[in-house]
N, C-alpha and C positions, 0 to 999 in steps of 0.2 A: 272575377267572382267565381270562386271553385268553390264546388259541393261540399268540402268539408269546412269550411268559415263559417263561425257563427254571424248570419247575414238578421238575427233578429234581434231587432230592438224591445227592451224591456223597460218599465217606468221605474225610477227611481223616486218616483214624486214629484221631485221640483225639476224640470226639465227632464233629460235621458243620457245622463254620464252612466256611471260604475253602475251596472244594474241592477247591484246588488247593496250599493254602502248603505248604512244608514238603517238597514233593515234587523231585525230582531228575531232570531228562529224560537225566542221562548214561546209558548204558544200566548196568543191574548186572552184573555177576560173574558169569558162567554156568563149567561145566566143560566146555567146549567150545574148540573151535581158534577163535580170533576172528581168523582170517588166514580161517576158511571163510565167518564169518559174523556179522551185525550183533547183537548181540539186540535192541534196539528196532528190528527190520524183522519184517512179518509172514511171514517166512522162518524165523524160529525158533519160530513157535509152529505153522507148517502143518507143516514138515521135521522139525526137530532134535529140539524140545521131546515128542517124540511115542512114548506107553510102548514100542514095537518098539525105538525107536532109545536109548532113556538112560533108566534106572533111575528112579523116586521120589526115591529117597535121594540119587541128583545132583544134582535140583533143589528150588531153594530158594522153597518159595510165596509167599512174603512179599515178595523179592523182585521173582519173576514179578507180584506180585498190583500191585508200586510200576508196574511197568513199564506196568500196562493203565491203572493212574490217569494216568501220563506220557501216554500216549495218548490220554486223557480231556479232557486239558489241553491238549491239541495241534489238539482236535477231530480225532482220527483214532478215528471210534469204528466200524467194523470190524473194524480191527484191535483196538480195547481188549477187544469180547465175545472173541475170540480167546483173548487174552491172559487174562482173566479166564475163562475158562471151565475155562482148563487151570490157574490158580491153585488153583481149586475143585476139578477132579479128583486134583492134588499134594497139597493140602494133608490133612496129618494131625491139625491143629488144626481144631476146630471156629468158632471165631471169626474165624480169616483164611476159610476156607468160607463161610462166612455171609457175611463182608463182601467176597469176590470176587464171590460170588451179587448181592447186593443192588447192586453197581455194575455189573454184567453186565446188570442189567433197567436200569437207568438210561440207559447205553449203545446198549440196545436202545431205549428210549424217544427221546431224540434221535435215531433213525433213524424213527422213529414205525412201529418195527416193534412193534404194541401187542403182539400174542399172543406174541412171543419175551417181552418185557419182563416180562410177565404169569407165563410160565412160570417166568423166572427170580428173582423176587421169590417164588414161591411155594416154590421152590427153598429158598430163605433160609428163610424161613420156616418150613420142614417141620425144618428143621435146630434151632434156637428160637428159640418165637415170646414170648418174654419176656426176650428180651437188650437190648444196647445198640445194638445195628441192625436190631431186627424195628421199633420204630417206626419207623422212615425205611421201612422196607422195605414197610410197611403203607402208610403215606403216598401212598408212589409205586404202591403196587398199587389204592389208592385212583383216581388220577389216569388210570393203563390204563385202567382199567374205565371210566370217565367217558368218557375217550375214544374207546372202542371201543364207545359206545351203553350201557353197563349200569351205568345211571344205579345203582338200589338196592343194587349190591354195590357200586360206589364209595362212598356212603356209610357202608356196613354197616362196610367198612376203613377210612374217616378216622373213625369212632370208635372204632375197636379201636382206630389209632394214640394218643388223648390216652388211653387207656384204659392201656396199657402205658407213657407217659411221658407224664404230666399238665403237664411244661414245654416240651415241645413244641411252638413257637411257630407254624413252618410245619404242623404239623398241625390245628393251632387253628384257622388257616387257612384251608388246604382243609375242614376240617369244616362253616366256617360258609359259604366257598361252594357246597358240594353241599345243607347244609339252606337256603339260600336260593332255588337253585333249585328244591327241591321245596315252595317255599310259605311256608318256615317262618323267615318274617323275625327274630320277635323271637327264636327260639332262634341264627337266624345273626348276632343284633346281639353278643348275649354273647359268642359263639366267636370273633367278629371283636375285641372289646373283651381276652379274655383273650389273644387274638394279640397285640394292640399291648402290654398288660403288660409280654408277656414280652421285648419290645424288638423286634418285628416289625412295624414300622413304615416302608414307603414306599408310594409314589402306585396300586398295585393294590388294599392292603387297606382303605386311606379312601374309595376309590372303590366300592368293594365296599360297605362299612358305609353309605354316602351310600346306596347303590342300597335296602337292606334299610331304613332309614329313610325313604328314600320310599315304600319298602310299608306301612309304619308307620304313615304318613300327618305326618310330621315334618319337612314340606317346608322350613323353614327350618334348620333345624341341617341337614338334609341337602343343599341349594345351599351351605352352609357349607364342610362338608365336600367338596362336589364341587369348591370353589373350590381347598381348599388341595390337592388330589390332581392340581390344576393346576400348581401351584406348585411342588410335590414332584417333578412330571415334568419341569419346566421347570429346574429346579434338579440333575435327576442328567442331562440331557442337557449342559449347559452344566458340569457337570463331568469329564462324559466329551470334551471337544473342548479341556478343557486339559491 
């Protein structure tokens, strides 16, 4: 796991593939005068969108909650905690809640603002933490912590996350790179292995597996694997330039 991977999970809706498919940058439907005003502009979430000026009942969370993903998608993420935050404070369902929360700390995390991130996953969380977005939300609360120095609660939460959803590929993941940092090669060889299973497979996590095999002392399968982590990288760059 290096500093420059995008290490956060974002909602897609129906589970957490492409973070972005599915989603629509036109702005949505508000009950407002759109001669005043944009809604995909952070004008409507500072102005408009604000309980003094328009009722709950006029707005639509789900909506609002697409709008902060568009923003997500735009890499406009100021504006998407915005937007997501007041998803979270409209919504009356508890699962659009939860998954405004948990992409509000994501949001937060690409700004590497770790303690908003932190707050906001625990947000999710407090909401429940055995649905279909407290893993991801664990995951990513995992990863704050890590990054903000606290090494043993990042771990403590990349295994609550396989604990709550055992297919959990990216949590797999991150489990076995926080146990490998603390020492613990052959339990991060497994968590890397059950990663690739589940179809989490490119040039970070063989590189990773190679690194815990070298602690192993399994120096040839390990230059094995550090060769094709080579490959893998050389192979998605040269298809990112067609």
């Amino acid at each position: 796991m290096t500093d420059d991977r995008d290490d956060h999970e974002f909602s897609s809706g129906q589970g957490f593939g492409d973070p972005y498919e599915g989603f629509d940058i036109d702005p949505p439907e508000f009950e407002v005068d759109p001669d005043m005003v944009d809604p995909v502009d952070s004008r409507v979430l500072t102005d408009e969108l604000d309980e003094r000026n328009i009722a709950a009942t006029e707005v639509d969370a789900e909506e609002l909650l697409d709008v902060g993903l568009s923003y997500i998608g735009i890499n406009r993420y100021e504006q998407a905690t915005d937007a997501l935050e007041r998803a979270a404070r409209f919504a009356d369902d508890e699962r659009i809640e939860q998954e405004a929360w948990t992409n509000k700390g994501a949001a937060h995390a690409e700004l590497e603002e770790w303690d908003a991130a932190i707050g906001a996953y625990r947000e999710a969380l407090s909401i429940d933490d055995d649905s279909e977005h407290a893993a991801t939300a664990e995951t990513n609360l995992a990863f704050a912590f890590w990054k903000s120095g606290r090494t043993e609660q990042a771990l403590e939460h990349a295994e609550r996350a396989v604990e709550i959803d055992p297919r959990f590929a990216q949590g797999w993941y991150n489990r076995g790179f926080f146990l490998l940092e603390r020492g613990l090669a052959e339990d991060a060889r497994n968590a890397f292995d059950n990663a690739i299973r589940l179809g989490f497979r490119n040039a970070e996590i063989i590189e990773e597996k190679a690194r815990a095999l070298e602690e192993l002392g399994e120096d040839e399968r390990a230059e094995e694997l550090a060769e094709e982590a080579d490959e893998l990288r050389q192979q998605a760059e040269a298809e990112m330039m067609e």
